[in-house]
N, C-alpha and C positions, 0 to 999 in steps of 0.2 A: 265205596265207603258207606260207612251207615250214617242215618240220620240225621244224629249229634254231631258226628264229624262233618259234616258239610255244613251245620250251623256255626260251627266254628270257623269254617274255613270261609263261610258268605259275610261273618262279623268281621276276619282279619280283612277281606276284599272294601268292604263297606269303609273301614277303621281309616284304610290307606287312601280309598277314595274321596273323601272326607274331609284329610289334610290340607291345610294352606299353605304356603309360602309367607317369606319375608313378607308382602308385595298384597296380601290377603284374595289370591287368585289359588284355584285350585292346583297342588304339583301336578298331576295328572289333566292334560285337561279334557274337556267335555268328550271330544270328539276322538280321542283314545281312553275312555274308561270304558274297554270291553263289559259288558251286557253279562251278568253274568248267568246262565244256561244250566237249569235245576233238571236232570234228565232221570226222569226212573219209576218205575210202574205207578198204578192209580193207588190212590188212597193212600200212600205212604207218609202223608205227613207233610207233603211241599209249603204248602198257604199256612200251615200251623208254626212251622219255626221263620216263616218270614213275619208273621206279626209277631212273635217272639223276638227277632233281632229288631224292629224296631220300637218294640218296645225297650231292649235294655240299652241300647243306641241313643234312647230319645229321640227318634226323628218321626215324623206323618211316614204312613202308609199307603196309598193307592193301588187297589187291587182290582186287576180286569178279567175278564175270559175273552179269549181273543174269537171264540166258539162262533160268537155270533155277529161280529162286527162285519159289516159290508167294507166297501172302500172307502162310500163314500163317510159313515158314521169314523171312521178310524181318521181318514184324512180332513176331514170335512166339504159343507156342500158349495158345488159354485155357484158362485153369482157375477152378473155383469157391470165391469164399473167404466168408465169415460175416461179414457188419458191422450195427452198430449204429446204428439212424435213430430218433432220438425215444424211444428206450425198446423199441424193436421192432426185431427181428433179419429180415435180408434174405440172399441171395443172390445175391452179385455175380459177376459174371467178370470177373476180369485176365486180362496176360495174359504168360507168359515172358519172358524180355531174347531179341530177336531175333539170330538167329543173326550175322549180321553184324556187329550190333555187342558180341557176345560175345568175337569175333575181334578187333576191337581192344581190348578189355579184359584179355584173354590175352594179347597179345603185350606191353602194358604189363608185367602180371605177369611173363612173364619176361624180359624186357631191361630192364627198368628205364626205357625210352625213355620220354615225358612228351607229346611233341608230335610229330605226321605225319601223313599221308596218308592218307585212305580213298576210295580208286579204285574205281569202278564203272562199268565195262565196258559197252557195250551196254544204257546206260540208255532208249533208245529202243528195245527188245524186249522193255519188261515186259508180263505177262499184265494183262489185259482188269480183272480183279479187284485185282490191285496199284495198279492205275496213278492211282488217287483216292490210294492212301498215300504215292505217291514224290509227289505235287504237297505235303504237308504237307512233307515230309521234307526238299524242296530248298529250302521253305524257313524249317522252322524245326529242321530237325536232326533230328528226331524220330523214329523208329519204333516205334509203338506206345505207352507210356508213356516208354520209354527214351531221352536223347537222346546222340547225338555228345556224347564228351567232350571239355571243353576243351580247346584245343592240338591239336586233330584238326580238318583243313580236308579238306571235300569234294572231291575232283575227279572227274567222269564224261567218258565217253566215247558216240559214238553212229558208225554209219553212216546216211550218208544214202539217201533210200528206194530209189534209182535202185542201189544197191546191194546188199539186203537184204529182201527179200519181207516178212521179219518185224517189221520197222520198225513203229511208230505216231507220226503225224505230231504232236508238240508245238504244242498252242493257244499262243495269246500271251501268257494269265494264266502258262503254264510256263515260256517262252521267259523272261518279264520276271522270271524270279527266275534265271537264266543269264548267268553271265559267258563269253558263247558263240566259238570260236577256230577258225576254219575253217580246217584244212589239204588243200595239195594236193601231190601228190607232185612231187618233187625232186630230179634225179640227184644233183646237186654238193653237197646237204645230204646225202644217203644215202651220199655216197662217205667223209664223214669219219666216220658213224660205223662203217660198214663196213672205215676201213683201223685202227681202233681195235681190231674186233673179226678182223683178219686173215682178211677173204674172203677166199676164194681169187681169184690172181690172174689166171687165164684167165676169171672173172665180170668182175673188176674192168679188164681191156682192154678182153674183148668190149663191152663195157657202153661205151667210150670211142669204140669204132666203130659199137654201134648205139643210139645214146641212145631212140630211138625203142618199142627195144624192152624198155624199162627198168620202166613199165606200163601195161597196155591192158586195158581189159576192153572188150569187144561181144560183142553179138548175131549170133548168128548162124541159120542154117536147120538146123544143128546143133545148137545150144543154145549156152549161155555158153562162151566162150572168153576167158582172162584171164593175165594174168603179175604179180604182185604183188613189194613191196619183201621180205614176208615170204619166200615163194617164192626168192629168189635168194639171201639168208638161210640158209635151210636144206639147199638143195642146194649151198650153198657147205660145212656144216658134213660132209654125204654125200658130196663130191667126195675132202674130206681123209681122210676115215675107207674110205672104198673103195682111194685111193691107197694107205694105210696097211698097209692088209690084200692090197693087189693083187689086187683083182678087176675085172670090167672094167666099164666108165662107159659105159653104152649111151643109144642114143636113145629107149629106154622107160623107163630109170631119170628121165632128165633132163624127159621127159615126165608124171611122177608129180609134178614141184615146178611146171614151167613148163606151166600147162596152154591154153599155145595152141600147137596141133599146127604151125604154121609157125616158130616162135618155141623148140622144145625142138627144130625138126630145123635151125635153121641154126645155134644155139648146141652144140649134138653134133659138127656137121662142125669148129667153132669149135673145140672143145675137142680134138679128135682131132689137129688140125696144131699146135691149143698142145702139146702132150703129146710132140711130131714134135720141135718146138722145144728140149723141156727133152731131149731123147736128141741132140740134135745140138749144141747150144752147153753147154759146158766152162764150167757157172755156178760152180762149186766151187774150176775153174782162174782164173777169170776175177779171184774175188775173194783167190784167191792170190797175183795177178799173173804167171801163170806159162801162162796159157795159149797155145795155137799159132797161130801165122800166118794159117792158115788160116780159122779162125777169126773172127780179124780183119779179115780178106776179103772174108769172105762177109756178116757183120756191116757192113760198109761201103758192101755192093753190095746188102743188104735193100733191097726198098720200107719204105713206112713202116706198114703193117699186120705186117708181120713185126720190124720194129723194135721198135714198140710191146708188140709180143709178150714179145720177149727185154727189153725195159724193163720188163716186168713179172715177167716168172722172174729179174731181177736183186734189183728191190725185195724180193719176198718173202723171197728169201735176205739177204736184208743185214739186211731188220730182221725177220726170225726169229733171228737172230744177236743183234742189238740186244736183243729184246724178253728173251732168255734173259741176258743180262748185267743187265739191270734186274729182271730178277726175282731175279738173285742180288744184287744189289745193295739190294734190299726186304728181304731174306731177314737179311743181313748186319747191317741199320741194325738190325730187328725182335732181331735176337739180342742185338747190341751192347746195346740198350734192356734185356735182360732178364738178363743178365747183370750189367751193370752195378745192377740193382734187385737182383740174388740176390746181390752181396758181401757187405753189411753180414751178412746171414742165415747165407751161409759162414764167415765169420771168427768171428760169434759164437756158431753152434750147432754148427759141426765138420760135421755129416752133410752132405755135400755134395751125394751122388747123394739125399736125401730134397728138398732144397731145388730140385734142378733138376727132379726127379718133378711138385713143386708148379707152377715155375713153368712145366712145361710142360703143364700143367692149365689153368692161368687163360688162357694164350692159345690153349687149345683152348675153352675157354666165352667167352673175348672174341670168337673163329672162329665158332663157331656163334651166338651170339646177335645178332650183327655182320651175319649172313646171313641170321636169321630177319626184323630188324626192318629188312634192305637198307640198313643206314647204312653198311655198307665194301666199297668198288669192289674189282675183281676182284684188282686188284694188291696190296692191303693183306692181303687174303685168303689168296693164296700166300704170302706172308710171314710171316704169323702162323703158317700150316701149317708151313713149311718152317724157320721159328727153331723151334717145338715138335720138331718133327725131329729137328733138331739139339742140341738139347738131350736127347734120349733118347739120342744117339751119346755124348754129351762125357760121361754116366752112367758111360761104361767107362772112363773116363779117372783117376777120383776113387776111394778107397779110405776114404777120411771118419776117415785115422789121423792126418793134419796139414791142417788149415784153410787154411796157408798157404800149403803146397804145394799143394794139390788146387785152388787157385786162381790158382796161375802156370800150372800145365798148365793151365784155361780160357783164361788169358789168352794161351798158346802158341799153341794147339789155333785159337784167333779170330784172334790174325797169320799163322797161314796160310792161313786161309780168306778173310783181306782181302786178303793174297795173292795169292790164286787169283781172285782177283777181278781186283785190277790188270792180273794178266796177260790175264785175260781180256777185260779193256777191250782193252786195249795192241793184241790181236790183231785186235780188233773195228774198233778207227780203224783199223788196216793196210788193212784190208781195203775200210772204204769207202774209203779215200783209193785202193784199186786199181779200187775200180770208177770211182770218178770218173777217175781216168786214162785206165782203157781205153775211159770213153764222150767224154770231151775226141780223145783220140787218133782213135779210128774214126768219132765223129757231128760232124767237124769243122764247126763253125758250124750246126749244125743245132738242134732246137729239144728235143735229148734230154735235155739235160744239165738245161733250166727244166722238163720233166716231172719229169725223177727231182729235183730240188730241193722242186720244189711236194709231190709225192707225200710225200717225209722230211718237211718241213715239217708235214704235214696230221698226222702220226703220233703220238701227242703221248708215247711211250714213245722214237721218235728224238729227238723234243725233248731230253727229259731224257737222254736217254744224250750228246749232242754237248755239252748247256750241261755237263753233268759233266766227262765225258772229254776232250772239242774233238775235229776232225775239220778240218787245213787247206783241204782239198778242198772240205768244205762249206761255211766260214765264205766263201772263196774264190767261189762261188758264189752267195750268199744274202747280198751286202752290204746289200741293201736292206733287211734286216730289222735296225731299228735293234737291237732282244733283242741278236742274236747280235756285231753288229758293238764292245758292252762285254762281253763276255763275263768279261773279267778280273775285273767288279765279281761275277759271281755266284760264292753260295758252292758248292764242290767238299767236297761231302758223304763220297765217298771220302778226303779227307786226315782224316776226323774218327773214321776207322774203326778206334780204337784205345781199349786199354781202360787 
């Protein structure tokens, strides 16, 4: 199965694991909740969709590599303690709480979380000497005396051997305590969480043109040569930040992520005429609807590798546009919330800038403990940040000499920032309804208009920015999706943005 479908299939496992009884004990219990066993080549994505499921789970997270644990760091260390047998004193050895599960009893202590995950990584690379105490462990929870606490569900991970020298092959007595899920890579599963995570768009063309080269690992008389999902991942985050700084993007840079020597030099030349592209099409003009003739010309007379192209330096601008209005739109709701909780505290203690000091403490510890135990997605995250923010600014607004006052200036200060918001929607549908224009106009009857559809569609931060805002162009486009075609029944979170 591909990627998504095993995230789906580790939420239904988690979902059922999870469940209580009458009796508030788990139906399943500890020491039958098979482990559940993530099998399938590197870089694919494993540790990505396990902080994904417990992020939309709500539960803590716990992630190990099992790479480097000894026995004794896994089990923990002995030491000597004094007991009593028949009247006669002995020397015994226990032995420490082992380090692993130390880590999830910490992260308990500080976030207060109750139930989640403890991921271990490269559970088929344990040492020679470990490897009798993970058979106990998968299955009865155990390390050493200590076990998994309740509301903490296993989940591991492994490479298969044909991948990893350091692998040891799982007998059957181990396998049969495994609720085992074999993945294989995936473009069209990689692409949605890729347009989530905003690769960069000359990956996510090329990638359209060469699915082939999306990953490979062989042998060669060279040694290993391989391109992983990881790999295009992280020279997508080095494309951005090289762009950012203007230095230049060579074929030894792209060779450092993509390490099959044919495969980092046809994606370099790739990149080189993507780059041609954003210097020669008016993306800026385009979605201002103001750009030149020319333009639209040349756009017209594209093949469709160069189409594709410029479909992709449109995407990225439109919802890099999109994705900065939803983040102020996170930002807005997060304030709206904490404000509205700091009135009664204003009106009845008077010190206003003390009150917004506090409350921009608690969603700076909501921020970080939200992070430590991975229960809040990236967007929740800039929200919390960015109402804290803003609440340090609105400090200078309040003099703490009338209660009352100092709380219509908040509630000023927040209609203009909804404000700025509106407008900044306002600007944002302008502008795709300019893109979709100028791709109706110049890709007449051609198949650009269901890419850039599909593409929005797959984005789930356009989701929410069109169901919010609307966008004719796109509704226009996308009838088939029944969502969009009642769009009047959803609610518009922006009219509520008022104190």
């Amino acid at each position: 199965m591909n990627i998504q479908q095993a995230k789906e299939e580790i939420k239904n496992a988690m979902t059922a694991y999870f469940t209580k009884n009458e009796f508030g004990g788990y139906e399943i219990p500890i020491e039958r909740q098979r482990p559940v066993c993530l099998m399938g080549p590197p870089g694919i994505g494993k540790t990505a969709i396990m902080e994904q499921v417990a992020q939309e789970l709500g539960v803590g997270l716990v992630n190990y590599s099992m790479t480097h644990h000894t026995r004794q760091s896994a089990l923990g260390l002995p030491f000597i303690v004094r007991k009593n047998y028949g009247g006669k004193e002995y020397s015994v050895s226990e032995y420490t709480m082992s380090e692993i599960l130390a880590s999830v009893y910490d992260l308990m202590e500080q976030t207060g979380v109750r139930e989640g995950i403890l991921f271990l990584d490269e559970i088929n690379c344990v040492s020679e000497t470990l490897a009798p105490a993970m058979l106990q462990f998968l299955q009865y929870k155990v390390f050493g005396r200590h076990q998994v606490p309740p509301g903490w569900i296993v989940v591991t991970a492994g490479n298969p051997p044909e991948y990893n020298n350091s692998v040891r092959e799982f007998d059957v007595v181990t396998w049969d305590r495994l609720k085992r899920i074999d993945i294989e890579p995936d473009l069209e599963a990689w692409k949605h969480y890729a347009q989530q995570k905003s690769v960069h768009p000359a990956i996510l063309t090329y990638l359209d043109m060469r699915k082939q080269n999306f990953y490979r690992i062989e042998m060669t008389t060279g040694g290993r040569r391989f391109v992983t999902a990881r790999g295009w991942s992280d020279l997508s985050e080095m494309l951005r930040l090289y762009e950012k700084r203007d230095l230049p993007v060579t074929e030894r840079l792209v060779g450092q992520y993509l390490q099959d020597p044919a495969v980092a030099r046809d994606f370099a030349v790739y990149y080189d005429l993507f780059t041609k592209y954003r210097a020669d099409y008016q993306v800026g003009r385009i979605l201002a609807g103001t750009e030149e003739q020319a333009i639209r010309d040349r756009a017209a007379a594209a093949g469709f590798d160069e189409r594709l192209s410029l479909l992709g330096l449109l995407t990225d601008a439109i919802t890099e546009r999109i994705e900065a209005v939803v983040r102020q739109e996170q930002t807005a709701m997060e304030l709206q919330k904490a404000l509205q909780d700091a009135k009664p505290r204003i009106l009845a203690h008077g010190d206003a800038s003390a009150v917004l000091e506090q409350k921009a403490r608690e969603l700076l510890d909501a921020l970080e403990k939200g992070k430590a135990s991975s229960t809040l997605d990236a967007l929740t995250q800039q929200g919390l940040k960015g109402a804290a923010a803003a609440l340090e600014q609105e400090r200078e607004l309040v003099d703490g000499t009338d209660p009352a006052r100092d709380y219509e200036a908040l509630r000023t200060d927040f209609a203009r920032r909804a404000q700025e918001l509106r407008t900044a929607a306002e600007n944002t549908v302008r502008e795709l309804d300019n893109l979709y224009r100028f791709c109706e106009e110049v890709f007449r009857g051609g198949q650009e208009l269901t890419i850039l559809s599909t593409e929005l569609t797959a984005n789930d931060h356009a989701v929410r920015f069109v169901s919010h805002y609307g966008s004719e162009a796109y509704f226009a486009h996308s009838r088939e999706l029944l969502f969009f075609e009642r769009r009047s029944e959803i609610l518009r979170e922006l009219e509520t943005l008022d104190l």
